[in-house]
C-alpha positions as CSV (number, residue, x, y, z in Angstrom):
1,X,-29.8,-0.1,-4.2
2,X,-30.7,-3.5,-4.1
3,X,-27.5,-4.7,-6.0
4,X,-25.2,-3.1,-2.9
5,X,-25.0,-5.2,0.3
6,X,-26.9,-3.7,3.2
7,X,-24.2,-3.8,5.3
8,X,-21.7,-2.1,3.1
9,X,-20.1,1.2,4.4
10,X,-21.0,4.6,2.2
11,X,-17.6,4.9,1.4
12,X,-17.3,1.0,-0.1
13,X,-20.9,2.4,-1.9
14,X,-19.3,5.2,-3.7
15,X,-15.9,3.3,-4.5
16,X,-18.3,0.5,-6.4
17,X,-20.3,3.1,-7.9
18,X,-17.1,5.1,-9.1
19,X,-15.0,2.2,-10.3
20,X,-18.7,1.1,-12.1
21,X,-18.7,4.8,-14.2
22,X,-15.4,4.8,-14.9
23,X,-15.9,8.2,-17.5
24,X,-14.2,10.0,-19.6
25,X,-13.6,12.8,-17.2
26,X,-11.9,10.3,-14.3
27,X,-9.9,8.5,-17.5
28,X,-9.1,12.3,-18.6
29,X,-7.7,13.8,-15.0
30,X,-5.1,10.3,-14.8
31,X,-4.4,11.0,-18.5
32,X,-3.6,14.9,-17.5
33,X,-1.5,13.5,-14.6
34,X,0.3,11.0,-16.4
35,X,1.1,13.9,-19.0
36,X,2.4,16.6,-16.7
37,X,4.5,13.5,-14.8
38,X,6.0,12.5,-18.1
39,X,6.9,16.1,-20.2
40,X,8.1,16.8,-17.0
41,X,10.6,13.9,-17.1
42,X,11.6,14.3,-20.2
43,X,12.4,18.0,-19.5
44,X,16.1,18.9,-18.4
45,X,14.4,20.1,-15.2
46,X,11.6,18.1,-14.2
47,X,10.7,19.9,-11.1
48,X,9.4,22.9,-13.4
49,X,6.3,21.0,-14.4
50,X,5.8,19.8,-10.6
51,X,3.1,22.1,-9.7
52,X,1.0,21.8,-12.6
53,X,0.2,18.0,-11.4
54,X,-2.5,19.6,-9.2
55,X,-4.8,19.9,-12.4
56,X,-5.5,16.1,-12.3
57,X,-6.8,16.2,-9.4
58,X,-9.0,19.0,-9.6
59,X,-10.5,18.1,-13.1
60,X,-11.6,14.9,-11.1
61,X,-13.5,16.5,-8.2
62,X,-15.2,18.6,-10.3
63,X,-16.6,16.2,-13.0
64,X,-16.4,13.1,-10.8
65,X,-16.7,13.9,-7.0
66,X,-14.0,14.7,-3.9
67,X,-13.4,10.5,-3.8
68,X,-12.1,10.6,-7.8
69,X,-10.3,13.7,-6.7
70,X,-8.6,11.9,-4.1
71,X,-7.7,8.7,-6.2
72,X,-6.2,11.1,-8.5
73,X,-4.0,13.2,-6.2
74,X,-3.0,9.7,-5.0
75,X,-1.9,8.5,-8.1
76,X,-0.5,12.0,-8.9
77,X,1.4,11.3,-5.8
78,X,3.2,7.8,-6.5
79,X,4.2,9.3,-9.5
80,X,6.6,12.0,-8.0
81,X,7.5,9.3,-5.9
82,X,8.3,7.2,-8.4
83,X,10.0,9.5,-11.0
84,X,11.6,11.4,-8.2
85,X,13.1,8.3,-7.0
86,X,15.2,9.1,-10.5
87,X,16.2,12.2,-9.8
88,X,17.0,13.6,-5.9
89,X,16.5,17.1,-6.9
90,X,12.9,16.3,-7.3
91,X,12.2,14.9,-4.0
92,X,14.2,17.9,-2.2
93,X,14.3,20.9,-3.8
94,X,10.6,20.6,-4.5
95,X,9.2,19.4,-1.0
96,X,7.4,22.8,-0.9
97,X,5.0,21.2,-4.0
98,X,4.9,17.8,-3.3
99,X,3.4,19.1,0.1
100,X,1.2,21.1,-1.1
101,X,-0.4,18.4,-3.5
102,X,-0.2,15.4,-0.4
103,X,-2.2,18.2,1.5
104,X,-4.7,19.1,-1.1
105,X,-5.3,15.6,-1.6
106,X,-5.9,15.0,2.4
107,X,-8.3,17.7,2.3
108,X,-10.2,16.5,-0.7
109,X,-10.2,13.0,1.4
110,X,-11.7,15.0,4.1
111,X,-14.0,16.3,2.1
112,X,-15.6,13.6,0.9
113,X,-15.5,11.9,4.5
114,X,-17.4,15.1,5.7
């Protein structure tokens, strides 16, 4: 495009071009995320909902690509991070799940490197 610098990377490409179109299906998988993240908190266990956070993530890649996917699971991420900051039990009793969605989201980085 003549708008993107010749010398920009592909990846710097497809982050302008994804933060350009931000959708309703990107602004719908953080929305999902933030959702899960906060009935979760409000539960009396908050772990319960932990593994349901993968949704985000995968409503992204499918309507949006593996690089929304990836910002997603990110931000799915900080969000255990931070609310399990709040609660010990989250971080530790859970690390089989917050493992599982750091490693989904590496591969979903992969993929979109590949």
């Amino acid at each position: 495009r003549a708008s993107e610098a010749p010398h920009a990377g592909a990846g710097e490409i497809a982050m302008k071009r994804l933060l350009s179109k931000l959708d309703r299906w990107l602004l719908l998988s953080l929305l999902l995320t933030t959702a899960v993240v906060t009935i979760g908190s409000s539960n009396a266990r908050p772990y319960d909902v932990l593994g349901v956070l993968v949704l985000g993530p995968v409503v992204a890649v499918v309507r949006r690509g593996p690089l929304a996917g990836v910002l997603v699971g990110l931000y799915a991420l900080v969000l255990v991070i931070v609310f399990g900051s709040r609660d010990p039990v989250l971080l530790t009793a859970h690390l089989d799940d917050i493992v599982a969605l750091t490693v989904g989201t590496v591969v979903i980085g992969w993929m979109a490197h590949a």
